[in-house]
N, CA and C atoms of all chains as a GROMACS GRO file, in nm:
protein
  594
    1UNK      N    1  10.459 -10.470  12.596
    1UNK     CA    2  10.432 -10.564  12.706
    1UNK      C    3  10.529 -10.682  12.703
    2UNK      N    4  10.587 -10.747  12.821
    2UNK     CA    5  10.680 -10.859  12.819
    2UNK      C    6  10.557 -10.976  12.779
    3UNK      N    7  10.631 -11.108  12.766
    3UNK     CA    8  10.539 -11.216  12.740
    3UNK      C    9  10.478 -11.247  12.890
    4UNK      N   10  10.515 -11.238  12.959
    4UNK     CA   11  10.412 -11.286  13.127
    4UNK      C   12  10.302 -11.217  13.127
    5UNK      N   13  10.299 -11.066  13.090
    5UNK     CA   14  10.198 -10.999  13.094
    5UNK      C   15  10.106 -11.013  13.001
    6UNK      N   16  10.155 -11.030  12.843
    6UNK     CA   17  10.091 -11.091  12.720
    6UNK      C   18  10.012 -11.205  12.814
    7UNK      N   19  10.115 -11.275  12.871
    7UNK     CA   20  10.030 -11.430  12.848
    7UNK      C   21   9.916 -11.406  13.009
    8UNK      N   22   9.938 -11.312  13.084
    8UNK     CA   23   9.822 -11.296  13.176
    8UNK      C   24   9.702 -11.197  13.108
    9UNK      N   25   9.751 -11.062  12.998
    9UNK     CA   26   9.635 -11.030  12.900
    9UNK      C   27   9.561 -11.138  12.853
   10UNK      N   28   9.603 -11.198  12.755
   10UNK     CA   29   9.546 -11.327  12.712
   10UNK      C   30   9.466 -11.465  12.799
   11UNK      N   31   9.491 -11.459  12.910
   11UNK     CA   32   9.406 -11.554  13.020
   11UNK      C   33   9.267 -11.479  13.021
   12UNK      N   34   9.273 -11.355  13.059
   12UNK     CA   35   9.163 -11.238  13.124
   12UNK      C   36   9.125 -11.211  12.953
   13UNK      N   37   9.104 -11.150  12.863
   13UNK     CA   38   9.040 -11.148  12.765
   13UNK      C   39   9.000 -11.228  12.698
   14UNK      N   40   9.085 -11.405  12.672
   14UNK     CA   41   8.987 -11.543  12.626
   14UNK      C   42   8.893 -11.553  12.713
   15UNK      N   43   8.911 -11.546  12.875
   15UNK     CA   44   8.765 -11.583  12.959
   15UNK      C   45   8.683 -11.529  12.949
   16UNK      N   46   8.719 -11.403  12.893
   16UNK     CA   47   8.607 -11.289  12.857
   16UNK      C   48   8.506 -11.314  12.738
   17UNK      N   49   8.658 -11.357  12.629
   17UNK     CA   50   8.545 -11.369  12.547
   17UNK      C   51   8.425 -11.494  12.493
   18UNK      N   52   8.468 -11.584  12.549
   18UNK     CA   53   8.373 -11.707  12.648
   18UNK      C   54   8.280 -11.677  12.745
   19UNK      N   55   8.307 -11.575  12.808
   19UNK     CA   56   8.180 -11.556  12.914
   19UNK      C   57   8.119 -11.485  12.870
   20UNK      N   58   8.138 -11.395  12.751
   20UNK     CA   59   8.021 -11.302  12.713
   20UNK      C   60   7.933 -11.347  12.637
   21UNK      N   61   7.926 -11.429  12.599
   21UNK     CA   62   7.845 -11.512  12.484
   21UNK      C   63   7.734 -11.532  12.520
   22UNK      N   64   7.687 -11.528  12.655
   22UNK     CA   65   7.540 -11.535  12.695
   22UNK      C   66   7.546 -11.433  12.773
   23UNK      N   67   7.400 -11.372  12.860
   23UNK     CA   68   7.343 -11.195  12.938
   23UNK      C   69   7.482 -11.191  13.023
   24UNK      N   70   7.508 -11.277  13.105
   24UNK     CA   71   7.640 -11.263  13.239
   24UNK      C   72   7.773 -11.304  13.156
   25UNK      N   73   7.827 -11.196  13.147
   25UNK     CA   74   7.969 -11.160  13.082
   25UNK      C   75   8.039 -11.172  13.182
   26UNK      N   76   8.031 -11.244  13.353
   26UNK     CA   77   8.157 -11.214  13.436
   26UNK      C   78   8.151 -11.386  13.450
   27UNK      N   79   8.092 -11.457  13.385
   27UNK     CA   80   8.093 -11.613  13.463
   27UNK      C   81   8.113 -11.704  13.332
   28UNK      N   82   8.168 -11.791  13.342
   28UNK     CA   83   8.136 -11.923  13.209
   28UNK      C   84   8.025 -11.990  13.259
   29UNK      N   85   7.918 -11.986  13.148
   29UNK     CA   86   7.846 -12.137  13.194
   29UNK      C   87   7.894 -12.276  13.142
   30UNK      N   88   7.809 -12.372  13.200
   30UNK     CA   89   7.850 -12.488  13.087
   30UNK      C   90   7.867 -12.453  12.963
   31UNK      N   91   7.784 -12.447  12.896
   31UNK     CA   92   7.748 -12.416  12.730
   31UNK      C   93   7.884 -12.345  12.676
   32UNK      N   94   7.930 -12.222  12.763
   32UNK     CA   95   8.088 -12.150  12.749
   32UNK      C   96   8.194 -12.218  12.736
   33UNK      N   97   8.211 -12.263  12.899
   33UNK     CA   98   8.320 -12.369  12.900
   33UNK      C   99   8.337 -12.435  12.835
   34UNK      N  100   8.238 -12.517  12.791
   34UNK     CA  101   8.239 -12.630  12.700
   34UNK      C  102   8.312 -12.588  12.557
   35UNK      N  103   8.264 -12.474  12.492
   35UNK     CA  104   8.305 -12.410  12.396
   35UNK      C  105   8.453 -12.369  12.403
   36UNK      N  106   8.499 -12.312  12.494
   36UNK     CA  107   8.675 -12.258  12.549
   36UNK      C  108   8.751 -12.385  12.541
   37UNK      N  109   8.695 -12.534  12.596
   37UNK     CA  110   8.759 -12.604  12.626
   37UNK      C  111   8.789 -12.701  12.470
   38UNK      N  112   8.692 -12.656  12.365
   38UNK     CA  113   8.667 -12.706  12.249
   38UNK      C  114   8.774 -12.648  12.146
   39UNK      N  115   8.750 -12.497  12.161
   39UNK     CA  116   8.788 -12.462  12.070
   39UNK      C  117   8.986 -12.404  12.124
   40UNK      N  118   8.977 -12.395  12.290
   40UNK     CA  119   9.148 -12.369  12.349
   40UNK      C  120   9.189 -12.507  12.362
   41UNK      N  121   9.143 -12.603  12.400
   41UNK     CA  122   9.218 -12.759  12.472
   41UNK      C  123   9.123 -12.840  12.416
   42UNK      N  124   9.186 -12.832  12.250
   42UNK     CA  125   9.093 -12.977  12.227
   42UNK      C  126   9.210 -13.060  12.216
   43UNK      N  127   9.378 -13.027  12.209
   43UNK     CA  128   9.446 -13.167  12.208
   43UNK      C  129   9.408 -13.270  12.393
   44UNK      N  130   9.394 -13.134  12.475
   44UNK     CA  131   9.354 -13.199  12.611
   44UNK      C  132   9.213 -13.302  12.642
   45UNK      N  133   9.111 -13.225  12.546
   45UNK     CA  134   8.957 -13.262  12.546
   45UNK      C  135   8.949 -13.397  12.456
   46UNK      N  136   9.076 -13.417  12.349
   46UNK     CA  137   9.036 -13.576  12.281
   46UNK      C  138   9.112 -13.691  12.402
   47UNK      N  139   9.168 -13.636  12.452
   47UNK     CA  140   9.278 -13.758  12.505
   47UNK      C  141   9.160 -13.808  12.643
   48UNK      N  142   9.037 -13.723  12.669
   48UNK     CA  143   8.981 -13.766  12.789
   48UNK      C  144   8.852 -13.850  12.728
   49UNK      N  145   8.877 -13.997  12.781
   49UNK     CA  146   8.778 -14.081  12.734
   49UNK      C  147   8.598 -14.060  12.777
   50UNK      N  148   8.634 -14.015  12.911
   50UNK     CA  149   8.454 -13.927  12.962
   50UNK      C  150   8.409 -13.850  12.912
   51UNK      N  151   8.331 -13.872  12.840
   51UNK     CA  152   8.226 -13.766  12.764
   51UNK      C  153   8.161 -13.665  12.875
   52UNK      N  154   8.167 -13.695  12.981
   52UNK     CA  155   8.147 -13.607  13.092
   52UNK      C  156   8.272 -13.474  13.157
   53UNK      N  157   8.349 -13.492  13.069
   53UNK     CA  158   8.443 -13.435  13.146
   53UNK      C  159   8.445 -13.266  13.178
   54UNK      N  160   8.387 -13.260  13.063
   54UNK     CA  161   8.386 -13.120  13.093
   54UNK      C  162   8.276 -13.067  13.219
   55UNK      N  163   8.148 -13.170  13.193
   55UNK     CA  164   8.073 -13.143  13.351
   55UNK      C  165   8.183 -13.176  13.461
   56UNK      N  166   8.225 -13.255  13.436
   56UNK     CA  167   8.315 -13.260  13.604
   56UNK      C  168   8.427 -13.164  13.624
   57UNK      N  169   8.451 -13.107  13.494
   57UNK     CA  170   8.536 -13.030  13.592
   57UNK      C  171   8.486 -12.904  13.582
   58UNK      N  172   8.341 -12.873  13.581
   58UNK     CA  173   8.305 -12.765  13.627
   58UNK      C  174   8.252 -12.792  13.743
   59UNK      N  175   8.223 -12.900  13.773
   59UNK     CA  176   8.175 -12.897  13.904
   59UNK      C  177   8.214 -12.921  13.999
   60UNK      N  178   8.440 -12.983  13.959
   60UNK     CA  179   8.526 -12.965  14.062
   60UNK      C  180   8.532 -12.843  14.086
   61UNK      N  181   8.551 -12.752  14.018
   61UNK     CA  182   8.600 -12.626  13.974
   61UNK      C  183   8.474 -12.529  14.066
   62UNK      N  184   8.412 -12.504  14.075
   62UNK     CA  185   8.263 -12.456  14.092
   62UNK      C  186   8.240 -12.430  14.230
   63UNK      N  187   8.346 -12.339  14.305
   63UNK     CA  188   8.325 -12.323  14.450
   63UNK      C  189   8.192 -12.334  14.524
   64UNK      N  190   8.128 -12.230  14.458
   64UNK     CA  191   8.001 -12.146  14.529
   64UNK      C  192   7.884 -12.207  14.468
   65UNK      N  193   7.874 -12.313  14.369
   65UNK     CA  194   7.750 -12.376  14.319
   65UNK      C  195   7.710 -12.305  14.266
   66UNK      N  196   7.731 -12.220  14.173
   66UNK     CA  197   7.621 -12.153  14.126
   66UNK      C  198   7.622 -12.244  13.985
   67UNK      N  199   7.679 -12.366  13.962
   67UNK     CA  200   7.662 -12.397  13.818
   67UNK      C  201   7.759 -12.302  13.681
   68UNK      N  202   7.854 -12.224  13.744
   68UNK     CA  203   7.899 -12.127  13.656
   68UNK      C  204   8.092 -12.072  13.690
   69UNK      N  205   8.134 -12.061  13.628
   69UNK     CA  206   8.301 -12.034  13.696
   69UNK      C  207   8.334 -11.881  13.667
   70UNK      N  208   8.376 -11.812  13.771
   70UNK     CA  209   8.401 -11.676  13.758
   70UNK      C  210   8.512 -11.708  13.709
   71UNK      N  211   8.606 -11.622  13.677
   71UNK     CA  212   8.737 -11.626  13.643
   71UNK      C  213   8.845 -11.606  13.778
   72UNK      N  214   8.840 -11.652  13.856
   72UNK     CA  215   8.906 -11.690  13.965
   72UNK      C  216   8.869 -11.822  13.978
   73UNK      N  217   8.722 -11.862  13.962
   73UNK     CA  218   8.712 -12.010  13.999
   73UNK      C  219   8.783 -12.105  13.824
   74UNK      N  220   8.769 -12.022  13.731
   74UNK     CA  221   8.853 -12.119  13.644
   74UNK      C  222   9.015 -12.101  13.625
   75UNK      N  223   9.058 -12.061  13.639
   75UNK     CA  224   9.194 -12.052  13.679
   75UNK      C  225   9.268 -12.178  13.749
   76UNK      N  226   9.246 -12.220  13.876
   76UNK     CA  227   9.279 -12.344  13.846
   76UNK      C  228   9.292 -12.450  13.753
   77UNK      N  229   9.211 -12.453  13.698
   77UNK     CA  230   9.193 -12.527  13.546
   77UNK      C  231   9.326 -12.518  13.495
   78UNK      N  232   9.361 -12.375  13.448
   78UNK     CA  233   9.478 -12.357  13.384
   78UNK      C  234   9.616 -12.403  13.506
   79UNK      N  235   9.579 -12.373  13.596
   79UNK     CA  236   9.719 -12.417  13.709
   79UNK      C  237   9.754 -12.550  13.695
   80UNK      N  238   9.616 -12.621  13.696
   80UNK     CA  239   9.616 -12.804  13.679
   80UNK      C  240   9.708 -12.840  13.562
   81UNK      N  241   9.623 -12.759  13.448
   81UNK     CA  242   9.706 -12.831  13.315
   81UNK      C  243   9.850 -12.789  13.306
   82UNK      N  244   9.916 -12.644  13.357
   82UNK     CA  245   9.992 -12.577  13.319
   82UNK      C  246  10.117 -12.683  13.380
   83UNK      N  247  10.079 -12.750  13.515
   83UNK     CA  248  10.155 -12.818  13.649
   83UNK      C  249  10.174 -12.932  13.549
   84UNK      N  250  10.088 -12.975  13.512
   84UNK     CA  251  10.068 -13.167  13.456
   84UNK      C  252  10.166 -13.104  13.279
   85UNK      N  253  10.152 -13.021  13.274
   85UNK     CA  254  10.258 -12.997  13.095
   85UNK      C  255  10.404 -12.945  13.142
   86UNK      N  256  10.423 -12.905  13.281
   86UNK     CA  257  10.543 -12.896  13.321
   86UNK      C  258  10.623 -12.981  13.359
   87UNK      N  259  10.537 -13.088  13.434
   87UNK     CA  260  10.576 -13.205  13.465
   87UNK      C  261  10.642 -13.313  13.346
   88UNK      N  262  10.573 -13.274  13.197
   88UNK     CA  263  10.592 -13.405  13.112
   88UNK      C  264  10.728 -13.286  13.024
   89UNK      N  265  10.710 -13.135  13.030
   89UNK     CA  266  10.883 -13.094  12.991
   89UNK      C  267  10.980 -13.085  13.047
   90UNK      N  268  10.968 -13.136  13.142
   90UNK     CA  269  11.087 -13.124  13.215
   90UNK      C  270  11.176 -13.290  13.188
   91UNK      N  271  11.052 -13.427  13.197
   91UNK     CA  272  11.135 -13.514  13.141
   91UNK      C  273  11.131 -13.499  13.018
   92UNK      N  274  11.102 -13.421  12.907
   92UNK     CA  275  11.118 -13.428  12.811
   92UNK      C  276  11.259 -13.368  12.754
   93UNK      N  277  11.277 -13.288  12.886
   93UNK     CA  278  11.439 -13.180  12.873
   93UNK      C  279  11.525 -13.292  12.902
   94UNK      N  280  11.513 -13.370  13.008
   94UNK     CA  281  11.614 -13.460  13.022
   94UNK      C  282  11.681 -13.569  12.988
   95UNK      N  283  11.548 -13.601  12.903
   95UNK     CA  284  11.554 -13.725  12.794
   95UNK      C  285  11.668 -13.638  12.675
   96UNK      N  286  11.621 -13.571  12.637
   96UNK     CA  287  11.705 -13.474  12.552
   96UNK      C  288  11.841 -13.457  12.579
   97UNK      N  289  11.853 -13.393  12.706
   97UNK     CA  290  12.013 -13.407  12.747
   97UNK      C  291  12.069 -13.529  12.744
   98UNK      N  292  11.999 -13.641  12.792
   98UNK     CA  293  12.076 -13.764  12.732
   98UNK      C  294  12.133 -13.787  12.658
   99UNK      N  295  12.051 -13.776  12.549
   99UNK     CA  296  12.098 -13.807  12.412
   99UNK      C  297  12.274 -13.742  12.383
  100UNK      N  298   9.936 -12.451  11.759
  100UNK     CA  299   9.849 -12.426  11.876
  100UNK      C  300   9.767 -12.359  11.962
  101UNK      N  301   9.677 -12.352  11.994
  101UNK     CA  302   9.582 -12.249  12.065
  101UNK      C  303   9.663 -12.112  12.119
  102UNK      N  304   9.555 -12.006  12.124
  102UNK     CA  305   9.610 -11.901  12.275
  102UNK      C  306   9.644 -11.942  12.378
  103UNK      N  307   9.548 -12.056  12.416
  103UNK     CA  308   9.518 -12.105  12.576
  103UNK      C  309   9.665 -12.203  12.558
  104UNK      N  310   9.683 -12.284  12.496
  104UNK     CA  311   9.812 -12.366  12.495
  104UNK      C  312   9.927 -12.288  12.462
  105UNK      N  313   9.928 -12.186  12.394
  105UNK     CA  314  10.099 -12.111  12.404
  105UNK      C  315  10.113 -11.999  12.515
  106UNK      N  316  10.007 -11.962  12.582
  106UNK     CA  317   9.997 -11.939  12.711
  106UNK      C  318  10.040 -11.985  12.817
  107UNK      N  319  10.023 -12.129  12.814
  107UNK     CA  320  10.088 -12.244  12.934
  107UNK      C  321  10.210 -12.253  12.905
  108UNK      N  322  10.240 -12.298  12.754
  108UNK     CA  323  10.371 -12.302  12.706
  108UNK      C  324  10.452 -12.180  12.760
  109UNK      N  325  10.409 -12.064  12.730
  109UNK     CA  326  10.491 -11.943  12.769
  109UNK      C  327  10.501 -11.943  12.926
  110UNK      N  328  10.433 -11.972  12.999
  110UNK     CA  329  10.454 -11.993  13.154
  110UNK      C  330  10.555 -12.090  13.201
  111UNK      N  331  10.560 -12.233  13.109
  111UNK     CA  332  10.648 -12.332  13.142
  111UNK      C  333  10.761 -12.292  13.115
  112UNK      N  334  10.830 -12.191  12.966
  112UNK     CA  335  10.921 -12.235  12.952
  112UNK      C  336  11.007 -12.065  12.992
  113UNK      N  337  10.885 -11.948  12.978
  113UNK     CA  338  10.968 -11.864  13.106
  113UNK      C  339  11.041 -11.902  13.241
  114UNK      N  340  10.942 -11.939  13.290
  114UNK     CA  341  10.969 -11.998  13.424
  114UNK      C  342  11.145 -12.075  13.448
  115UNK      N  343  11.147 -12.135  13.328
  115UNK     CA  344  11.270 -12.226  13.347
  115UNK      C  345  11.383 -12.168  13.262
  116UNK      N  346  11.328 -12.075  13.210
  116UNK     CA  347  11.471 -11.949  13.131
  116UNK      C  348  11.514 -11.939  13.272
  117UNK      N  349  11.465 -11.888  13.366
  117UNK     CA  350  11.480 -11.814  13.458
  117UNK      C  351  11.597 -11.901  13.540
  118UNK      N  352  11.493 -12.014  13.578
  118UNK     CA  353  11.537 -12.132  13.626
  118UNK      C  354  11.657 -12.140  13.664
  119UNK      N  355  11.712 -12.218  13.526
  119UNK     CA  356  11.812 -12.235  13.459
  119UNK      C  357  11.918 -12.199  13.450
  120UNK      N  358  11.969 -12.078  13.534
  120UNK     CA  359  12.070 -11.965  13.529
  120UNK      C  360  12.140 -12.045  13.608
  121UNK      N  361  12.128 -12.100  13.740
  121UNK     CA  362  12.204 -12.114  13.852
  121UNK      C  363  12.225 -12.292  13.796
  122UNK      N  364  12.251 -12.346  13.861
  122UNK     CA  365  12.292 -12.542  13.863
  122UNK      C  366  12.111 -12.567  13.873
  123UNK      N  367  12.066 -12.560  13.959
  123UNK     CA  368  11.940 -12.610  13.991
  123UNK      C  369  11.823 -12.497  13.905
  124UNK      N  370  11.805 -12.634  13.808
  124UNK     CA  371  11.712 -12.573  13.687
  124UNK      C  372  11.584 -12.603  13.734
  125UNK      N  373  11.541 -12.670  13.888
  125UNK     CA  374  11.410 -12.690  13.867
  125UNK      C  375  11.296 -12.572  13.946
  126UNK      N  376  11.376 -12.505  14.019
  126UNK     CA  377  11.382 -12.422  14.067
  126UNK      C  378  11.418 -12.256  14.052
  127UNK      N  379  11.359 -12.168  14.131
  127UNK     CA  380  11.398 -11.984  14.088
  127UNK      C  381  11.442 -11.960  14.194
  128UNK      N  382  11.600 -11.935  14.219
  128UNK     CA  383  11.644 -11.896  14.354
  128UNK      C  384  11.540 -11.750  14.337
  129UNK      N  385  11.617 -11.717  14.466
  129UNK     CA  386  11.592 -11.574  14.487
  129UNK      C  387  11.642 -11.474  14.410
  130UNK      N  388  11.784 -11.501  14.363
  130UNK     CA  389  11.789 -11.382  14.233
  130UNK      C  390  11.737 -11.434  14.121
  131UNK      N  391  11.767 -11.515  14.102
  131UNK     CA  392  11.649 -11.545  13.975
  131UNK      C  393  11.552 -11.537  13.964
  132UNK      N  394  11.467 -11.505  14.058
  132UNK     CA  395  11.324 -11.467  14.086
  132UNK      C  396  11.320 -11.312  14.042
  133UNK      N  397  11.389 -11.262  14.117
  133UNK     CA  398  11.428 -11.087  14.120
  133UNK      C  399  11.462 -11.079  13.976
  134UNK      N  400  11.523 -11.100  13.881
  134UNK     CA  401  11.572 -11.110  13.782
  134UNK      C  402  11.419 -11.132  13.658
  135UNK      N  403  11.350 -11.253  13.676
  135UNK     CA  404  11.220 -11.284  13.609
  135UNK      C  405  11.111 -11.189  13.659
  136UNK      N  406  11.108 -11.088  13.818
  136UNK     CA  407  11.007 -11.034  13.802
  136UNK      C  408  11.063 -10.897  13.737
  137UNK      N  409  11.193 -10.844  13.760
  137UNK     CA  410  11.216 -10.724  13.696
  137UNK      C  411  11.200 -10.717  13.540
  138UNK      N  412  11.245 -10.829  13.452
  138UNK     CA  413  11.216 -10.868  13.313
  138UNK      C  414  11.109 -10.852  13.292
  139UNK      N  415  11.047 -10.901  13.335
  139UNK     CA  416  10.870 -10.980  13.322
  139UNK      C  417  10.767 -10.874  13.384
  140UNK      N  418  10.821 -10.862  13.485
  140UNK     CA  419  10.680 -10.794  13.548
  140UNK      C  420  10.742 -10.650  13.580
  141UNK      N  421  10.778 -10.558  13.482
  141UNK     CA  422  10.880 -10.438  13.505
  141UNK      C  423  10.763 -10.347  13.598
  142UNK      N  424  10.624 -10.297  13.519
  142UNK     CA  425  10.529 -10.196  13.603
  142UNK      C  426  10.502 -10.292  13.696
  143UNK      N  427  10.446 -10.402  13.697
  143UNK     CA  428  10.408 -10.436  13.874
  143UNK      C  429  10.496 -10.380  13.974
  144UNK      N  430  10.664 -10.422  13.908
  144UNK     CA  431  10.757 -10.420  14.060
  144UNK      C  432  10.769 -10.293  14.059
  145UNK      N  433  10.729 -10.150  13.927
  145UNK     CA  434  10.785 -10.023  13.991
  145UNK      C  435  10.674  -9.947  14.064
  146UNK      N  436  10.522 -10.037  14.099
  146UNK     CA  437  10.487  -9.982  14.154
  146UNK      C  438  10.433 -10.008  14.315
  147UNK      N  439  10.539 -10.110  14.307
  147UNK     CA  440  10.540 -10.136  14.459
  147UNK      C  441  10.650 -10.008  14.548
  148UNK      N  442  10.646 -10.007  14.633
  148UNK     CA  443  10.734  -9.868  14.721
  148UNK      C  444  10.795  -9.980  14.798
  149UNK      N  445  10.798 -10.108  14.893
  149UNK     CA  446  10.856 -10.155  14.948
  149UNK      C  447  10.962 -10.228  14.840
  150UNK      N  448  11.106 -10.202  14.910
  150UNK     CA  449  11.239 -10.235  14.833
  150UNK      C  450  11.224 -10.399  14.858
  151UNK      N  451  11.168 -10.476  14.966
  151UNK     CA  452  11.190 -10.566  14.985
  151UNK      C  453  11.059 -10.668  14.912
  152UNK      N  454  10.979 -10.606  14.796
  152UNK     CA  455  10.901 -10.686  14.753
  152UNK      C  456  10.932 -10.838  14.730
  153UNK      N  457  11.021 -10.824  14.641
  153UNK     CA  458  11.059 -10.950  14.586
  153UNK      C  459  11.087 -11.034  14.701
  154UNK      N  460  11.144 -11.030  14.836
  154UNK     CA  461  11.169 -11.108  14.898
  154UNK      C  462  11.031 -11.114  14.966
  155UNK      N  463  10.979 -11.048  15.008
  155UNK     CA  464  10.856 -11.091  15.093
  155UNK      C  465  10.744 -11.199  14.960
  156UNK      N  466  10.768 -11.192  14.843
  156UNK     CA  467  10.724 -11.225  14.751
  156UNK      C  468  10.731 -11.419  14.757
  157UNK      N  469  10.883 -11.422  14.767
  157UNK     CA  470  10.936 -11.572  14.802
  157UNK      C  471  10.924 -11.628  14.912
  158UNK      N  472  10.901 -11.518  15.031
  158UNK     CA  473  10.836 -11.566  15.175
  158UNK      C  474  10.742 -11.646  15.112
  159UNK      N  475  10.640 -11.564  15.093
  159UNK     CA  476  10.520 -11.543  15.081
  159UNK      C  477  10.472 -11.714  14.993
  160UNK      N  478  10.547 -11.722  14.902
  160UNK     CA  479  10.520 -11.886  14.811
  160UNK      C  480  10.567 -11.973  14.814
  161UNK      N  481  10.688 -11.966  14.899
  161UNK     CA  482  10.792 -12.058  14.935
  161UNK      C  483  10.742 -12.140  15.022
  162UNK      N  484  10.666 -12.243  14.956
  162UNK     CA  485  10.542 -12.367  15.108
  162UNK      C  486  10.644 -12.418  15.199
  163UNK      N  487  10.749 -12.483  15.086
  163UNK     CA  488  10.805 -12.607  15.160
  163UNK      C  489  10.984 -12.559  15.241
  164UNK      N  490  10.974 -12.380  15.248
  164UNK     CA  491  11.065 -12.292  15.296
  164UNK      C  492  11.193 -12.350  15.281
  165UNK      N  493  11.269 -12.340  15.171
  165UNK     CA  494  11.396 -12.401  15.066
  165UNK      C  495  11.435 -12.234  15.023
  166UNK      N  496  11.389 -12.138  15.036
  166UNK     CA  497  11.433 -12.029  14.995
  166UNK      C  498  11.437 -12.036  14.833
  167UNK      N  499  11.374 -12.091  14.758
  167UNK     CA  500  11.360 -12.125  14.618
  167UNK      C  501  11.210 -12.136  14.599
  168UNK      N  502  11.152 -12.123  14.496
  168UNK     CA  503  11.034 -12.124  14.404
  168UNK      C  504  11.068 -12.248  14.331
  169UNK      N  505  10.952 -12.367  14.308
  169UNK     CA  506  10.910 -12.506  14.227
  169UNK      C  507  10.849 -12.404  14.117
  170UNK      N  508  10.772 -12.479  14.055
  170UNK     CA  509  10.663 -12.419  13.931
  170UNK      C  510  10.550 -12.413  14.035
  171UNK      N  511  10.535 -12.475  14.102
  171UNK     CA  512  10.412 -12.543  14.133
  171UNK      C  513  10.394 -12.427  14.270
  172UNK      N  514  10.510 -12.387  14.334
  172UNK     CA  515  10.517 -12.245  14.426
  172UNK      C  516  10.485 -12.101  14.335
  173UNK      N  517  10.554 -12.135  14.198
  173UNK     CA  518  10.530 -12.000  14.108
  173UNK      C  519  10.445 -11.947  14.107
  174UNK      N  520  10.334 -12.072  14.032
  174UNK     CA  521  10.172 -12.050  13.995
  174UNK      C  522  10.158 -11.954  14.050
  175UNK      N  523  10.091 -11.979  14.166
  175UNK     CA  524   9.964 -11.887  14.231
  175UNK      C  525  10.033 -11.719  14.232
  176UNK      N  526  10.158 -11.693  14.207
  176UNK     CA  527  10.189 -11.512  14.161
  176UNK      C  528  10.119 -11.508  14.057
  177UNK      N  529  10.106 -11.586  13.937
  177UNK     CA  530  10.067 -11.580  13.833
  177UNK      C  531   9.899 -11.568  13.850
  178UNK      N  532   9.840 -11.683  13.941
  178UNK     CA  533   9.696 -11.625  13.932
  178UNK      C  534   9.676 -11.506  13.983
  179UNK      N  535   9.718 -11.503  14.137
  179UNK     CA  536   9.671 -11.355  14.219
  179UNK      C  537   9.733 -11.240  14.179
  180UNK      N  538   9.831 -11.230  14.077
  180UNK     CA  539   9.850 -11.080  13.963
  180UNK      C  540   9.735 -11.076  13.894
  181UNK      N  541   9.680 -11.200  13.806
  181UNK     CA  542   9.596 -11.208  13.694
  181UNK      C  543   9.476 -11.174  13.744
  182UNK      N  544   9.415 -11.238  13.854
  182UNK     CA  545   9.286 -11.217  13.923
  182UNK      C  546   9.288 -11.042  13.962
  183UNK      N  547   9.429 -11.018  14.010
  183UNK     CA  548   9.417 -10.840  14.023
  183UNK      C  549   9.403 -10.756  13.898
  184UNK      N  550   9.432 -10.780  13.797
  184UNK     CA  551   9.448 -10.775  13.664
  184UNK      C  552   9.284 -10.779  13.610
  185UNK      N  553   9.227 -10.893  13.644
  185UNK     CA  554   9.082 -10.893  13.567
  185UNK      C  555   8.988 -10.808  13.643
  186UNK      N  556   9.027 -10.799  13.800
  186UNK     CA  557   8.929 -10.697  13.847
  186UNK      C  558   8.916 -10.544  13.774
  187UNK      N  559   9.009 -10.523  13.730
  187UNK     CA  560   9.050 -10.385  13.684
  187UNK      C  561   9.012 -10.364  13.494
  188UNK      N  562   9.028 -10.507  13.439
  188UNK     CA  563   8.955 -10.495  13.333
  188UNK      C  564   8.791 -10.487  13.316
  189UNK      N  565   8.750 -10.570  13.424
  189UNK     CA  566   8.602 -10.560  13.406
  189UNK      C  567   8.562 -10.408  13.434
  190UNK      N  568   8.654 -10.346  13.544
  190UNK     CA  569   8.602 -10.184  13.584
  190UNK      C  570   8.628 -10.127  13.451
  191UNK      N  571   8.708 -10.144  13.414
  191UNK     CA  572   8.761 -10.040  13.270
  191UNK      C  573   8.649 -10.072  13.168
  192UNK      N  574   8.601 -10.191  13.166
  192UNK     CA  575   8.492 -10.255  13.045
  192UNK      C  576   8.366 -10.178  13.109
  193UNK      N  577   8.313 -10.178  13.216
  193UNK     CA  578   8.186 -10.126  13.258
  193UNK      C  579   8.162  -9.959  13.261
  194UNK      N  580   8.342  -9.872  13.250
  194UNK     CA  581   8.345  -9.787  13.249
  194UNK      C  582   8.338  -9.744  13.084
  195UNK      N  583   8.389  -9.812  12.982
  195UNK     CA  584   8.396  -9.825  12.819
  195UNK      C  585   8.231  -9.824  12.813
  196UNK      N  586   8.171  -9.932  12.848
  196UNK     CA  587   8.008  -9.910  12.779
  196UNK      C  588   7.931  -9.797  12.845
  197UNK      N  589   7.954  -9.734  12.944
  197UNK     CA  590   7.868  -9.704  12.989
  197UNK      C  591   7.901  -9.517  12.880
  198UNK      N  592   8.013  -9.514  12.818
  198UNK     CA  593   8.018  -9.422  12.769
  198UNK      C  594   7.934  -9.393  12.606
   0.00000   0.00000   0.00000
């Protein structure tokens, strides 16, 4: 497998294995998320001073209300952070070329 | 670092291998696009039958119509492969237990 495909295996089998942890294996609940976001993005999860954060962004995240993120509705998640860590290497490339 | 963080990492800094080829690194012309999906995504593109994938591909994400891909135009190939991708794992998983 190339790494794009690795790294889209790896999206679809971590959500998996976060959502199976309770009866509905196709959705994260809180209790999940919370756990994915603990144990995949905790350098992301210390830097946020709201102890709420992880409720809010399930409940930005959370099209259909059901309280729960399919793996289409968390995906953004990853687009958000992936956009906001592209944003800080790219000046980080250019600071570099400076030098 | 995490799965979930060398995952992003691997998205950011593919993306800008690619990039990078032509003067304008912030961006995937069109062969450089063609180039990152033939690398990267070898079975997706051989099992498309239209020759003109890749370009209807850059239609298709190109918002701000520059004939180039941002990161931020990239993304969403990356979700709507992955989201096609997880539909097909959950069938394969429901088809695994039920055996």
């Amino acid at each position: 497998m190339t790494e794009l495909e690795n790294c889209m295996e790896s999206l679809i089998t971590l959500f998996h294995r976060y959502a199976d942890e309770d009866g509905d294996g196709s959705t994260l609940s809180k209790k999940e998320l919370k756990k994915l976001m603990e144990n995949e993005l905790p350098t992301f999860l210390k830097c946020q001073k709201n102890p709420k954060t992880v409720d809010n962004i399930l409940k930005d995240l959370d099209q259909n209300k059901d309280d729960k993120l399919s793996f289409e509705e968390f995906l953004p998640l990853i687009v958000g952070l992936s956009m906001a860590c592209e944003k800080c290497y790219v000046l980080h490339q250019k600071k570099k070329s400076k030098k």
